[in-house]
N, C-alpha and C positions, 0 to 999 in steps of 0.2 A: 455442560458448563455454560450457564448464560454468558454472552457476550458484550461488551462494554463498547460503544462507541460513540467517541468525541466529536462533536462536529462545531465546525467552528460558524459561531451566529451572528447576524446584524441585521439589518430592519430594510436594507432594502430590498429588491425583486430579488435577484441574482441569490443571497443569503440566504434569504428566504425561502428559494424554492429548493436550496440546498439543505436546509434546516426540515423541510417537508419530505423530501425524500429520504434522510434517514430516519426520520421517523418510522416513515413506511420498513423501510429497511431492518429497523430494530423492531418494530414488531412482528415483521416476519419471522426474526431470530428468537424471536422471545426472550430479548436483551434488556440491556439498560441503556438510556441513551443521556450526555452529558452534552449541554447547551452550553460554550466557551467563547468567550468575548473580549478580545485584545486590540490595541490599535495599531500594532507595530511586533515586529521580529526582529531580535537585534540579539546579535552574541556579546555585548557590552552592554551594561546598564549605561542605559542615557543620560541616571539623574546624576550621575557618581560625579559631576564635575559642574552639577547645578542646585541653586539653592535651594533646600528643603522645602521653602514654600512652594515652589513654584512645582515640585513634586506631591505636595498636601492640594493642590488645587483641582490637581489630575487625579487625583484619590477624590475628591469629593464632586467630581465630574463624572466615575466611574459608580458612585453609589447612585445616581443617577439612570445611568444606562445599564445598571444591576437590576434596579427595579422595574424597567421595559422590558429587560430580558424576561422576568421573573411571569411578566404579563402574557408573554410570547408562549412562554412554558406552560402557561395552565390550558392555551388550547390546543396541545398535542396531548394525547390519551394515553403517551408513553411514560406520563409525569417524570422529565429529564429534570436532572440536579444543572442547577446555573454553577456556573466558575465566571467571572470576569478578573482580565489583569491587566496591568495599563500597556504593560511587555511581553511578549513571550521569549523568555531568554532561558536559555536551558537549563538553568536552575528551576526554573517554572516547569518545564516541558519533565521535568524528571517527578518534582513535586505529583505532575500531574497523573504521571508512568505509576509511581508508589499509592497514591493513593487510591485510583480507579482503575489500574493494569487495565489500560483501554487497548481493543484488540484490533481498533482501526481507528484513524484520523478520517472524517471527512471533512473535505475540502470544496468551494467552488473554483470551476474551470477557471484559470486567470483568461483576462482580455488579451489575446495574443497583440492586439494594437498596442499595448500598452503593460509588456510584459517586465519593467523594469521599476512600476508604481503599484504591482500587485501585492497586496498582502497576503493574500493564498502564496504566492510564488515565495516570499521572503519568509512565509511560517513552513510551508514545504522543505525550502533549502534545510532551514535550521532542525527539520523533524529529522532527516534523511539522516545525521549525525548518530541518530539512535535506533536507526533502519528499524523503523517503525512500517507495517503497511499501511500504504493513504489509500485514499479513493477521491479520485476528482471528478466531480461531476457540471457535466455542462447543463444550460437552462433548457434546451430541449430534451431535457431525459425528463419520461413520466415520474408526476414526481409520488403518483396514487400505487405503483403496483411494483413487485418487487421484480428483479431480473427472471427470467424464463429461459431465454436463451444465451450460453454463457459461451465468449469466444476465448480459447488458450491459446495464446501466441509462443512458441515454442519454435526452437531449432532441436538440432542432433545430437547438442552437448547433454549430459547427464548434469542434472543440479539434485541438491536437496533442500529442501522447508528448511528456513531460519524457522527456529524454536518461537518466536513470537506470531510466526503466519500460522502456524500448525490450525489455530484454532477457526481460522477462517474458511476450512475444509467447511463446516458448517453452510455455508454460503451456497456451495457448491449443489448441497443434499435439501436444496430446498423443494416440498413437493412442486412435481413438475416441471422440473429443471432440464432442459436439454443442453450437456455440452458438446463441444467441437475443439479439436487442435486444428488451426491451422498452422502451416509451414510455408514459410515465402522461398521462392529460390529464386537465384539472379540466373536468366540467360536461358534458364535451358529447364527440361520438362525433370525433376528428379524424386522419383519414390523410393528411393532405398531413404533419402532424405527425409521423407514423410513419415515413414513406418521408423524409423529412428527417433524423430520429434518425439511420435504416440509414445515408443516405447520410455522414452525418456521421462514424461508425465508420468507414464504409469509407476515406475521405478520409482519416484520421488516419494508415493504417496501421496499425492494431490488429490485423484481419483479413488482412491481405496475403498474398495465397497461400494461402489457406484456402477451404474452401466458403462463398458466400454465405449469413450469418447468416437463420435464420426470426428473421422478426419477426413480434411481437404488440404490441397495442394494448391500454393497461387505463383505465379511467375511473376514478379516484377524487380525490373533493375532498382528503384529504391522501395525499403522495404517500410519503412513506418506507410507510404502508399498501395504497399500491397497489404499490409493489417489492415488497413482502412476498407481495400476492395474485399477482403474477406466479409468485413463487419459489414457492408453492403448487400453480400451474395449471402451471406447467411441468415440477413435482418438479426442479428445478432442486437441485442439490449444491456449488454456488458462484457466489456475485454481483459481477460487479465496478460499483463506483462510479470516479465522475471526480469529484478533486478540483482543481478549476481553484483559480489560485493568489489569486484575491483573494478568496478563502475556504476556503484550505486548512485545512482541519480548524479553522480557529479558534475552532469553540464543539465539539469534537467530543463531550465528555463533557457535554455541557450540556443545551441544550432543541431544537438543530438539529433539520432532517431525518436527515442523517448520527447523531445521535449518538443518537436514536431509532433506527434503523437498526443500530446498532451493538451495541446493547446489546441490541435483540430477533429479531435475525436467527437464525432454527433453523441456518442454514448460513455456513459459512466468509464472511467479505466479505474483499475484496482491494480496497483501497483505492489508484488509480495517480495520483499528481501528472500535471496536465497543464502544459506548458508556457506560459509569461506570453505573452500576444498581444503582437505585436509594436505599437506605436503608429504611428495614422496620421500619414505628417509633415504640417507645418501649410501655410498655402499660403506663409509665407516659405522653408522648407525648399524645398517645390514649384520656387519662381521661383528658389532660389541655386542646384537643383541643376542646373534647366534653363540658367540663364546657363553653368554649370561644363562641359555636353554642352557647347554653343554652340561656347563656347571653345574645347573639344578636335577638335570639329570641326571646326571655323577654321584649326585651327593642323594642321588633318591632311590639309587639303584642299590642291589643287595650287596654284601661284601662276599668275597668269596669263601 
């Protein structure tokens, strides 16, 4: 199944060399790729309490920077489809979901200086609502060649693929690809911890069909610092994290690990939703479901 992804465009360096790298990206995949241009994320329409001119202005300011976009687009050989909207508000962000089922948002790095006026940050926040995977990438990621060496950031916990990352296993199987799990531990040297990570990946289906990941082990007391010394010791060219869902990016631009992570990553991060664990049922559930077997097998059994 070719792959759909959105990257969000604009005309200066930073956009730009984000808008270049997935291109690379999408033709590694043998994707499509979708060129998107808004000036703002906002979970409120802004114009709803201002006069329609003054919203027909920004409509006709935006037919504008459709047409640069559209210019931008004919010198990528992936011929991406333009979208421009004045907002990205989630009615937008769904429109966008239905009609191109995009299987990754790219993003550029926000300016951690200045992570309270980013646009990536406020279009990030508002995707996370539909635990979408992003990919942010900083301005020193090559923007000519696709990742190679691929770092898995993993703990001990078992997760499984949200149904929307499934397809990003793709990624993963591209010729030549080398991955790695690392595992960070605080304090003290632990491989039951290691081999637990690997097993965990493996289990998820992230790897399936692939050569068994090398795994490394790192010690440090803060861990988005010891992702970082792995991506270092490994020269690693892309990181993925797991965002399990009772903390899906919810402080991503804040003081998190993740958003520490985010903002000083030298390499692309890929951020994949994991999916909600399922709950255990309680023991009344237990005893109704057992009585409910009972009964069927009562009523399935012979008469005498």
């Amino acid at each position: 199944m070719a792959l759909t992804l959105v990257v969000f465009a604009g005309f200066y360096a930073t956009p730009r060399h984000t808008v270049h790298y997935a291109n690379t990206l999408t033709q590694a995949l043998h994707g499509q790729l979708v060129l998107l241009h808004v000036n703002r994320a906002s979970l409120f329409d802004p114009y709803a309490l201002m006069a329609e001119s003054y919203h027909q202005e920004e409509l006709d300011r935006q037919t504008e920077t459709a047409a640069a976009l559209y210019r931008l687009a004919e010198e990528l050989p992936t011929q991406p489809t333009v979208e421009v909207a004045t907002d990205l508000l989630p009615e937008v962000a769904q429109d966008l979901a239905t009609r191109h089922h995009p299987a990754l948002f790219v993003l550029s790095q926000p300016d951690p200086e200045r992570p309270d006026s980013s646009v990536a940050q406020a279009c990030a926040e508002l995707l996370r609502a539909g635990h979408f995977p992003l990919l942010l990438v900083p301005s020193t990621a090559p923007a000519d060649q696709p990742p190679r060496r691929i770092l898995i950031a993993a703990d001990r916990e078992s997760f499984a693929l949200a149904a929307n990352a499934q397809p990003l296993r793709q990624l993963l199987a591209l010729p030549g690809a080398e991955l790695i799990v690392a595992h960070v531990s605080s304090g003290v040297e632990d491989d039951a911890g290691c081999s637990a990570a690997l097993r965990a990946v493996q289990l998820s289906g992230l790897v399936k069909g692939l050569p068994t990941p090398e795994l490394r082990g790192y010690e440090h007391d803060n861990y988005a610092e010891g992702i970082l010394a792995a991506i270092q010791d490994t020269q690693a060219d892309l990181v993925i994290v797991l965002a399990r869902e009772r903390s899906y990016l919810g402080e991503l631009f804040h003081q998190s690990v993740t958003a520490h992570l985010l903002a000083h990553c030298p390499v692309p991060v890929l951020v994949l939703p994991v999916a909600a664990p399922v709950a255990a049922p309680d023991s009344g559930q237990l005893a109704a479901a057992a009585l409910l077997t009972n009964s069927v097998l009562t009523g399935l059994a012979p008469a005498n």
